[in-house]
N, C-alpha and C positions, 0 to 999 in steps of 0.2 A: 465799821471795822469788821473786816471778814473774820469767822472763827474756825477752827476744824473741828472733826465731827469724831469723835470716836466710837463705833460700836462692838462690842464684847461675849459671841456669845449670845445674841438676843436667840429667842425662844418664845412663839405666840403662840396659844392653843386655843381652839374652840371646840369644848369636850374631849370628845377623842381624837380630834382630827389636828396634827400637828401644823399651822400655815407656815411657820419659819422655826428656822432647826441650826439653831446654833449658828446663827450668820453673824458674821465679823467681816468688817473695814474698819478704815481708817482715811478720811477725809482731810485734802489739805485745807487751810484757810483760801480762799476765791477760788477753790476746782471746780469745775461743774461734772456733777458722776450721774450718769443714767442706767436707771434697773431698768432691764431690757428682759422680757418673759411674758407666755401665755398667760391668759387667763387662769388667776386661783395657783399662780407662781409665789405667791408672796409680795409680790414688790409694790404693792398699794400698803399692805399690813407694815412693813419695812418703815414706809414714810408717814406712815400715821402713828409710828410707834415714835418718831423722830419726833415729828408733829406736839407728842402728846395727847390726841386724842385716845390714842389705845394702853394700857400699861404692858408693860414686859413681863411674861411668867416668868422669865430667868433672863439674865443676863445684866448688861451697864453700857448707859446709854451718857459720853459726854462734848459738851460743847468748850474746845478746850480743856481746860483742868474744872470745869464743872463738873457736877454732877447732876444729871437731870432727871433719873425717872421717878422721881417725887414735886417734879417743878411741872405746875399748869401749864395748859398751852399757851394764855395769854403773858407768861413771864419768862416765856423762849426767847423773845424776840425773832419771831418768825414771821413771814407772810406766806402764804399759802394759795396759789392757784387750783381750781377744780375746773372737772370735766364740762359742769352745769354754768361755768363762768360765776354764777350763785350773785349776780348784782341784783341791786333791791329793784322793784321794777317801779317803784311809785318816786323816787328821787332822779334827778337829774344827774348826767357825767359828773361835772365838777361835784356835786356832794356824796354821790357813790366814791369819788376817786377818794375826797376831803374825811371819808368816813372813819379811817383808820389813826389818822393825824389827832383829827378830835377825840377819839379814845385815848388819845395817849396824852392828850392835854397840850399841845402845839396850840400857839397864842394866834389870832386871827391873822397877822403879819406876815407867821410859817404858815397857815394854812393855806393862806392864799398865792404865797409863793411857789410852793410844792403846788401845789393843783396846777397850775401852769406851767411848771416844770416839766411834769410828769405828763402831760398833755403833749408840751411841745416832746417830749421825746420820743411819745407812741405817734405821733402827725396826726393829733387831733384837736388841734387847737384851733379854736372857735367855734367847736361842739360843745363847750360848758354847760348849754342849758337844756341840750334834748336828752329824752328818755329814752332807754335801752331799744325799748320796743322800737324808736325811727330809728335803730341805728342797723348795722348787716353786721352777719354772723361778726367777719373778723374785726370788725369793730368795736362790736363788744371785748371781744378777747384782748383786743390793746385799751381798753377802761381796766378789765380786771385785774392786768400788769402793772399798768400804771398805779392804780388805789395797791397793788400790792409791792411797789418799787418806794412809792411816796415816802413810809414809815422808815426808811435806809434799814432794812433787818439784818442780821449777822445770819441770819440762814434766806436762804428762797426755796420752797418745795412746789413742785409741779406734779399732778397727777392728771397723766393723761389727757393736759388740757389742751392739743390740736384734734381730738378727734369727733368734733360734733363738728370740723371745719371740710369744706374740699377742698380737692389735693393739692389743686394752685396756692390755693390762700395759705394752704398747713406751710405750704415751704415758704412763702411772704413770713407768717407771723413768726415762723421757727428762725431763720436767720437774724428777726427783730430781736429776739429774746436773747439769742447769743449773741449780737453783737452789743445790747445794752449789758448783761451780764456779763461780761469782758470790760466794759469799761466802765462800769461800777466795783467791777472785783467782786461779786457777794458768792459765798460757798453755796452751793445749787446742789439741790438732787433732784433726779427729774425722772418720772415713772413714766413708761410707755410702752406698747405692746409693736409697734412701729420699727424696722430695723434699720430702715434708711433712715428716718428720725434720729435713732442714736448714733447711728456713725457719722451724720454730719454733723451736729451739734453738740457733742459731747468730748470731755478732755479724757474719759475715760467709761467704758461702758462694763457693767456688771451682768453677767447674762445670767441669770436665774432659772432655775427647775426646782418644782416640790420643795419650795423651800429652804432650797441648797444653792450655794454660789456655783457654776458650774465653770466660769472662767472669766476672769477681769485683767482689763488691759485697755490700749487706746487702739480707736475705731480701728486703724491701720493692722495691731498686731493680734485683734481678734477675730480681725475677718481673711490676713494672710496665715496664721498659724495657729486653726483653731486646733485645743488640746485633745477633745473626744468629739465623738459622733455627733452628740447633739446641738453644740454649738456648730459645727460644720455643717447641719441640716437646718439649722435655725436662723445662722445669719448667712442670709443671701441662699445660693443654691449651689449644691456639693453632691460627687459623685463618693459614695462611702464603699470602698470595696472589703472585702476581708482578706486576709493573707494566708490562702491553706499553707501552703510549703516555703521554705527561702533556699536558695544555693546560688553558689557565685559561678563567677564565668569570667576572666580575663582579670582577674581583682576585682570584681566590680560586684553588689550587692542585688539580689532579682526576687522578685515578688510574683510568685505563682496565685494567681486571682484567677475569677470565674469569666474575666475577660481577656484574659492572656498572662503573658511575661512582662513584668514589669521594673524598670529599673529603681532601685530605693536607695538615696545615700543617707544613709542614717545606722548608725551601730546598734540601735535598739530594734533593727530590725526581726523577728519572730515571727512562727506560726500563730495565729489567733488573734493576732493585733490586726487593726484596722489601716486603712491608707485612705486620704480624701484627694479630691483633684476638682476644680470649681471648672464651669462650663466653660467658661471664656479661655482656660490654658488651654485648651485640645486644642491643636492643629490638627485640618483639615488638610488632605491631599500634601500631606510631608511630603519634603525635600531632602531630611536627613534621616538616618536611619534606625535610630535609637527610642523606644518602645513605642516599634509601629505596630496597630493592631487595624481591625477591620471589621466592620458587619453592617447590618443593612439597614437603610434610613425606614422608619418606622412611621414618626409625623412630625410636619413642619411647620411652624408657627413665628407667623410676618408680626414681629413688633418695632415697627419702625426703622433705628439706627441700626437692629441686628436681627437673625432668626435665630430661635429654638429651636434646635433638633433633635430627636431623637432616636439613637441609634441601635439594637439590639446586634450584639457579641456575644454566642456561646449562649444565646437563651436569656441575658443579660442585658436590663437596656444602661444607654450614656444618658447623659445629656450635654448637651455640646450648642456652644453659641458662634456664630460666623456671622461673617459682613452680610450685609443685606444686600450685594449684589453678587455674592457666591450661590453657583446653580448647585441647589440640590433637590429633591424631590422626592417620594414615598416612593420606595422598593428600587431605589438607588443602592449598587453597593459602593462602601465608601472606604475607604483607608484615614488612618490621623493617629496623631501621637501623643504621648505626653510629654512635655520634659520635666527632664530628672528633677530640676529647679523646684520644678511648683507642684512634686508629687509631698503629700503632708500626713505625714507619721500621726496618728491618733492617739492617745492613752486611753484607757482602759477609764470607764465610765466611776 
């Protein structure tokens, strides 16, 4: 039975250095939430504070109308994936997977049914009796899912366990994981420094700095209308301008930036505030006439479906992505636009 998660407030220090600062959610029962952040963000301390292993300087940590940060880890009812995958290396699949059932006292009946369950679910079944070491990277990674699916826990926590994987396999094992955690239902938090990781897989991503939540929502409304600069530079790639002056023209709202005139429909518009605009909105060689600007291709970079471009305006460079059969080239001059649609009002940090 799925539970939710409530946090209050948590508060982690190590001496002086504060790693979470008063962070609060709230977790449905079966949501899956991914802490999305750099290095030494919090979001490892976050789920080890979940976990149990770490205690809270301040704060309340509950599962449901529990209360937990006096409850061990082993009385969470959690399971737990790591980076290191952590399987014992001298046992077999089947008794790495069986290891956690048998802690909890499951009769040999369960145990043996769950191991096969949990096999066939990751597609490794009639592997039972080889060791870690014959098996390949992402195969271990579906033992350690499975030895941690077996126990049926009211939490699942993940820390950053696709990335001793490559890139092919990360997106194989990651769609495995959401689609068994979908039809298990178990409330999931999942750490990772990955951003395409979080936005495919996740029902809701938390984007962390310094121990601060900097903005939560789903994949969709944090990578369309991120709130400040650094979720706009963090998930995916975003042109951050700043807005010396505003005045209007015909009714309409205009944004004096370092790369021209720009149109803003937003009432919060002001001097000092920020505007984002992601690569892929800019049109190339417009057709219509509404915030065209112009400056000169700088470099260009072939990534298959599309190129990278880079444009400098007024000393300023874009970045701007087009089809891969658009001619452009270094020390092209170029014309493109933005529309009004997909220009994104920042808040204040």
């Amino acid at each position: 039975m799925a539970t939710a998660i409530s946090i209050r407030n948590l508060v982690k220090k190590y001496g002086d250095f504060t790693a979470v600062d008063h962070f609060s959610i709230d977790i449905a029962p079966g949501e899956f939430v991914t802490l999305l952040g750099s290095s030494g963000c919090g979001k490892t301390t976050v789920l080890r504070t979940i976990a149990g292993f770490l205690e809270a300087d301040e704060g309340e940590i509950y599962f449901g109308d529990r209360f937990m940060n006096n409850v061990p880890p082993e009385k969470r009812d959690i399971s737990m994936m790591f980076q290191s995958y952590a399987l014992f290396p001298h046992k077999t699949v089947e008794n790495n997977v069986n290891f956690g059932l048998r802690m909890h006292g499951a009769s040999k009946e369960e145990q043996s049914q769950k191991v096969e369950q949990g096999l066939e679910m990751v597609h490794l079944s009639g592997l039972n009796n080889r060791k870690p070491q014959e098996l390949s990277g992402g195969q271990q990674q579906r033992v350690a899912l499975a030895r941690a699916m077996a126990v049926t826990p009211q939490v699942l926590l993940f820390d950053e366990p696709l990335s001793n994987l490559d890139a092919k396999l990360r997106e194989t094992v990651r769609m495995e994981i959401r689609a068994i955690q979908r039809k298990y239902k178990i409330t999931t938090v999942y750490v990772t420094h990955d951003q395409e990781e979080a936005l495919s897989i996740s029902d809701r991503v938390v984007v962390m700095n310094s121990g601060h939540i900097m903005q939560q929502g789903t994949p969709e409304e944090i990578y369309k209308n991120p709130k400040n600069a650094f979720t706009a530079c963090f998930i995916g790639k975003s042109n951050v301008l700043q807005v010396e002056s505003v005045f209007c023209k015909e009714g309409k709202s205009f944004a004096k930036t370092a790369v021209g005139e720009i149109e803003v429909d937003s009432p919060d518009l002001k001097p000092g505030v920020s505007i984002s605009v992601r690569p892929e909105d800019i049109v190339v060689h417009p057709l219509n006439q509404t915030n065209v600007l112009s400056g000169r291709v700088s470099n260009v970079v072939f990534l298959g479906r599309y190129k990278q471009v880079s444009v400098t305006s007024n000393g300023t460079e874009m970045l701007v992505e087009v089809d891969k059969d658009v001619e452009v080239a270094e020390g092209m001059e170029i014309t493109y636009t933005i529309p009004v649609s997909c220009v994104n009002l920042l808040k204040e940090e």
